[in-house]
N, C-alpha and C positions, 0 to 999 in steps of 0.2 A: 504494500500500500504506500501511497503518496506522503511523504513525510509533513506533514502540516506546519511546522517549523520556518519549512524550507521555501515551502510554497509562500510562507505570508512574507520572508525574507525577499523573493522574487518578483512579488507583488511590490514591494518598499523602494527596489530596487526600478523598476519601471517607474513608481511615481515619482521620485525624485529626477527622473528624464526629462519627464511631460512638463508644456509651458506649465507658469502657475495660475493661470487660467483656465488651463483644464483641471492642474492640481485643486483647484477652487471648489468643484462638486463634490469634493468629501466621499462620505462615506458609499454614496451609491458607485461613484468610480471605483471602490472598492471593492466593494459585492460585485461588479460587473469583472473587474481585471480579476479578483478571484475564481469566479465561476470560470471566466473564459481559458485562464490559465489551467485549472482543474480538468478540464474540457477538454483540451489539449494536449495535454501530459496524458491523463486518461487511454487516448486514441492508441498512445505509443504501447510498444510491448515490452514494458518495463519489468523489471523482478527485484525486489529489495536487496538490500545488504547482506540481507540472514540468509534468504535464501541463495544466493551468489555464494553465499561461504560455502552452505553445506553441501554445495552440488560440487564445490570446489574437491572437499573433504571426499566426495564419494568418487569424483573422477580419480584421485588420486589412489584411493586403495583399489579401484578399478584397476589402473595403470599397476599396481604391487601385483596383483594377485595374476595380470598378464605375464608380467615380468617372472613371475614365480610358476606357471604353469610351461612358457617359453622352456624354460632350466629342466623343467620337469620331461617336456618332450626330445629336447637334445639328449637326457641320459637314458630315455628309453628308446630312441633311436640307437645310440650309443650300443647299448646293451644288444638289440638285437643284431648291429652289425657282426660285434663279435659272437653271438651265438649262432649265425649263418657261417661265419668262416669259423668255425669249430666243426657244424657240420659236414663241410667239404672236404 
């Protein structure tokens, strides 16, 4: 979810832009660069922080457990070469 923090920081941040003539409508320019900013962040295909870690966390032991199953078929590749040339 959209950090609400962040967003009223980014809102603060555009009105300090705008003439002070628009800055002048107050609070409804706000509700309006709110909504519209919310609106548009929304649209995107965002994912949080917490979630970015944990996917992080799981590509990683993903990536272990390839790594470890790799090692696992090289020694039993291994193993079978030399039990084909034992039988010849």
């Amino acid at each position: 979810m959209l950090d609400a923090k962040k967003i009223e920081q980014v809102v603060r941040q555009i009105k300090d832009t705008l003439p002070q003539g628009i800055r002048d409508l107050g609070e409804d320019l706000d509700k309006k660069l709110r909504a519209t900013l919310q609106s548009q962040l929304g649209k995107l295909d965002l994912v949080s922080r917490e979630e970015f870690d944990i996917q992080t966390q799981v590509l990683l032991r993903t990536r272990e457990k390839m790594i470890e199953m790799e090692k696992r078929i090289e020694q039993l590749e291994k193993k079978r070469v030399v039990n084909e040339n034992k039988n010849e």
